[in-house]
LOFI-772525 format. One record per residue (C-alpha): residue in three letters; x, y, z. Coordinates in steps of 0.2 Angstrom, whole numbers, padded with zeros to 4 digits, always signed. Each point is the difference from the previous one (the first is absolute). Layout:
! residues N
alaXYZ...
//
This chain:
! residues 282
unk+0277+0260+0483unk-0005-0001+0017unk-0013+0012+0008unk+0011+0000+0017unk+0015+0005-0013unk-0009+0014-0009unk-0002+0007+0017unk+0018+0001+0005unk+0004+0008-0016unk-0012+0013+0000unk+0006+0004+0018unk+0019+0002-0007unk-0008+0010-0015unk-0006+0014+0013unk+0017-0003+0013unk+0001+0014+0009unk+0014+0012-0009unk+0007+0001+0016unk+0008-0016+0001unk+0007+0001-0017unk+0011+0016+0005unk+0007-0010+0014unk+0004-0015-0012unk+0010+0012-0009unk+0007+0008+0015unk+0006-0015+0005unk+0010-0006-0016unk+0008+0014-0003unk+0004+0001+0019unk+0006-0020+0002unk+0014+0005-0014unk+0006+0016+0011unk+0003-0011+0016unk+0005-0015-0008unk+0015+0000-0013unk-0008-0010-0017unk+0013-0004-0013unk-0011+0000-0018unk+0006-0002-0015unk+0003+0015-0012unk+0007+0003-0017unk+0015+0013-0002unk-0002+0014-0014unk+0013+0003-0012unk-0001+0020+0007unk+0003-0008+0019unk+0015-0011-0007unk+0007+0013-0009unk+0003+0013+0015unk+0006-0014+0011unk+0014-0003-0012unk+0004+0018-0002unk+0005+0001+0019unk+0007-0019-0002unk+0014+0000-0012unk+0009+0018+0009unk+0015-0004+0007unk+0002+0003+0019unk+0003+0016+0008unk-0009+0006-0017unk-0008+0018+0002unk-0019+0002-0003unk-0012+0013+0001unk-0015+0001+0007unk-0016+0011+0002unk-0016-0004+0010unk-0013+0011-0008unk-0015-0002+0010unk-0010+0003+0017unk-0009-0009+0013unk-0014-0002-0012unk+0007-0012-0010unk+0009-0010+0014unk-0008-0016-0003unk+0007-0003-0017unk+0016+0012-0001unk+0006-0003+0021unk+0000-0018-0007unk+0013+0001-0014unk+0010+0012+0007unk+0003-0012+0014unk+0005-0015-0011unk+0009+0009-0011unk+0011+0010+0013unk+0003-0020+0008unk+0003-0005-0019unk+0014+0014-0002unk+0008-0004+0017unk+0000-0018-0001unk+0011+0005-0017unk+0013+0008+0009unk-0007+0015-0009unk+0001+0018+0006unk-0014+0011-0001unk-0005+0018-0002unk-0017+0006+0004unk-0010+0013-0004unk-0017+0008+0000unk-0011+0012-0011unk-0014-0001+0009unk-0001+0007+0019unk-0006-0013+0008unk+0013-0012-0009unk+0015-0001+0013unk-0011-0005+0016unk-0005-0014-0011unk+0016-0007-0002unk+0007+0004+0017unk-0015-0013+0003unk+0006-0012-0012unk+0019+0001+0007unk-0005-0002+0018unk-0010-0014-0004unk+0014-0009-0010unk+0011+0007+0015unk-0008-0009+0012unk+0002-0016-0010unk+0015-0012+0007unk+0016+0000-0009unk-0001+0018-0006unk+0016+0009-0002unk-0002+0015-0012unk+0008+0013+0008unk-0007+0019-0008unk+0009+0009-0007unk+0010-0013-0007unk-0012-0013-0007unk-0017+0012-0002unk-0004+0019+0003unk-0017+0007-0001unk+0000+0019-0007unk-0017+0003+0003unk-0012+0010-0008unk+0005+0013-0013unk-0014+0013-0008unk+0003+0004-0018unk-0009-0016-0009unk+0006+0001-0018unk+0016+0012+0003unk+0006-0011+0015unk-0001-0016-0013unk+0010+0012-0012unk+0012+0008+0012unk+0004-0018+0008unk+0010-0003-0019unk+0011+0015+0003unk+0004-0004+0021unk-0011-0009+0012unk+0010+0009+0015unk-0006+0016-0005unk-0015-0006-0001unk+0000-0008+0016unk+0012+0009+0013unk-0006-0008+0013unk-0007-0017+0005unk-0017-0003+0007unk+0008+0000+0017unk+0006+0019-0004unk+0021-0007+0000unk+0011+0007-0014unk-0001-0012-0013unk+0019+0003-0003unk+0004-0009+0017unk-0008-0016-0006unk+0012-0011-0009unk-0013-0008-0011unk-0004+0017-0007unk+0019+0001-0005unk-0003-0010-0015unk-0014+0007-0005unk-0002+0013-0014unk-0016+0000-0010unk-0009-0012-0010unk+0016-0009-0006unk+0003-0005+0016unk-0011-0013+0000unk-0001-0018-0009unk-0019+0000+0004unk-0014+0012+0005unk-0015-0005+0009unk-0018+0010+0000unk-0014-0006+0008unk-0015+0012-0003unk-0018+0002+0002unk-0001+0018-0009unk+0005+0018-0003unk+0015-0001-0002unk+0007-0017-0002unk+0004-0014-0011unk-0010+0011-0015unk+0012+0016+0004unk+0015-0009+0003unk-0001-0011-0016unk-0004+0017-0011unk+0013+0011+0010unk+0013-0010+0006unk+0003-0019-0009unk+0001+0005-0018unk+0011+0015+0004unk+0013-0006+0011unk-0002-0019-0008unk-0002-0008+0017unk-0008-0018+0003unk-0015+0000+0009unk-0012-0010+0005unk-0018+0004+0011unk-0011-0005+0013unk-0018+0006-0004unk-0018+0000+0008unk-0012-0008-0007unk-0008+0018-0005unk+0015+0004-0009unk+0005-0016-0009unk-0011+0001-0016unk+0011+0017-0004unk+0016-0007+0004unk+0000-0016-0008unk+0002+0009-0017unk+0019+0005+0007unk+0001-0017+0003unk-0005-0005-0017unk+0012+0013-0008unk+0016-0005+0011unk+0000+0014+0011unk-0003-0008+0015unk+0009-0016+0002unk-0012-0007+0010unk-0016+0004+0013unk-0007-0006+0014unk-0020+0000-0005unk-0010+0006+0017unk-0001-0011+0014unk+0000-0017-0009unk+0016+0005-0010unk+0007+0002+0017unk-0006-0018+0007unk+0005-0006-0015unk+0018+0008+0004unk+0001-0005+0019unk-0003-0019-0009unk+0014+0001-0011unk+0010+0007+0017unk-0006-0012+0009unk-0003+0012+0014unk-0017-0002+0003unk-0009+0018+0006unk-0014+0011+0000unk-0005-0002-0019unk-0001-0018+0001unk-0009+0001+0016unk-0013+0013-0006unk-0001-0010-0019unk-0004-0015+0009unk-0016+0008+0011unk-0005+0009-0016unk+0000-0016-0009unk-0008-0011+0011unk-0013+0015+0002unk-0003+0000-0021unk-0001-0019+0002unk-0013-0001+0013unk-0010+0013-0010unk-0002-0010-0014unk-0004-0015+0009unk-0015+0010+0005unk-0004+0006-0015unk-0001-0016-0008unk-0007-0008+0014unk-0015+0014+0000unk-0003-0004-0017unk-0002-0018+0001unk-0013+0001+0013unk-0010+0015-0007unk-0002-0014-0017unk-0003-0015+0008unk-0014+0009+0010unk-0009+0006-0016unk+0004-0015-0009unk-0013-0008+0014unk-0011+0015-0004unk+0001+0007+0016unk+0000+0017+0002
//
């Protein structure tokens, strides 16, 4: 080897850190600004809870709760999003709710976002209503099998839930063909799966963070979730099936480009650390 190549690679062996942080800046950056369609596999989980709102027939009732709060925007923001486009591209109508306070502001964000979209038409009231938060955790899940309206009075918007004609046909639990959670805690999917879905015998299926989804896949293994979105990846993985690109892909993409390029350096670092000492240059 070259005396004048031994050189340059002991000047990229001691790069300045500095410059690798902006190499990684910049790929997961690139992938943020510009849309980049990779290649991704589907899980069966993914498959199975984007048949489960699939096959219902239009005009088909569904419940669903958004149990989480700011914290956990970046993967739960996300599926609620494609799941509320999934439901209304159906022609399904949809009740939600929330057990967590900050819950309902989350997806008034997701319905103004989807709102603001051309060629929306839901009208609420008659297509979707949001309840809102209810405190009571456990009990509310349990009182929602005997009647959601006395449960929930009121909308998230404090009008009468009587004077909603959506709320008209809705009961309790039997209400609906499919119920929806997507959780990142206390209380959630867990509480829901103990309390509500073997008791009132109602198909349901989940999204979860990724925090959350070691615990929860064992309801998936035992049939009583139907399906589950899998953190942030189970969620690009549903945009894909959709073929609504959104936030997951866009964030998958930046994170994998960001793993990619980290490897690359790994590998490269080790290459040039052995074919210095091969030389016996320290």
């Amino acid at each position: 080897m070259k005396p004048e190549t031994i050189q340059t690679l002991k000047k990229l062996e001691r790069l300045d850190k500095r410059w690798v942080f902006l190499l990684v800046a910049l790929a997961v950056l690139i992938p943020l600004i510009v849309p980049v369609k990779a290649p991704m596999t589907v899980s069966q989980a993914t498959k199975d809870y984007y048949e489960q709102i699939e096959k219902l027939p239009a005009g088909s009732l569904v419940l669903l709760s958004c149990d989480y709060d700011p914290g956990s925007k970046a993967e739960l923001y996300p599926m609620t999003v494609a799941t509320l486009r999934h439901l209304f591209r159906k022609d399904l109508r949809v009740v939600i709710l929330s057990l967590w306070p900050a819950g309902p502001p989350m997806v008034e964000l997701a319905l103004n976002e989807l709102k603001a979209e051309p060629g929306f038409k839901k009208r609420y009231g008659y297509h979707y209503v949001n309840l809102g938060f209810k405190e009571g955790r456990e009990a509310v899940m349990v009182d929602m099998g005997r009647s959601i309206h006395d449960v929930f009075p009121v909308d998230f918007h404090g009008a009468n839930v009587n004077t909603l004609s959506l709320m008209g046909e809705v009961q309790n639990y039997a209400s609906f063909r499919l119920f929806v959670n997507l959780s990142v805690g206390y209380p959630g999917t867990k509480e829901y799966v103990q309390y509500a879905q073997s008791r009132f015998r109602i198909t349901m299926i989940a999204g979860a963070g990724a925090v959350s989804v070691p615990e929860y896949s064992a309801y998936l293994q035992s049939g009583q979730l139907s399906g589950m979105l899998m953190g942030i990846a189970g969620c690009a993985e549903y945009e894909q099936l959709l073929e609504e690109p959104g936030l997951a892909l866009t964030f998958m993409n930046a994170q994998t480009a960001g793993h990619l390029l980290i490897i690359v350096l790994i590998i490269a670092g080790n290459v040039i650390y052995f074919m210095i000492r091969k030389k016996g240059d320290k």
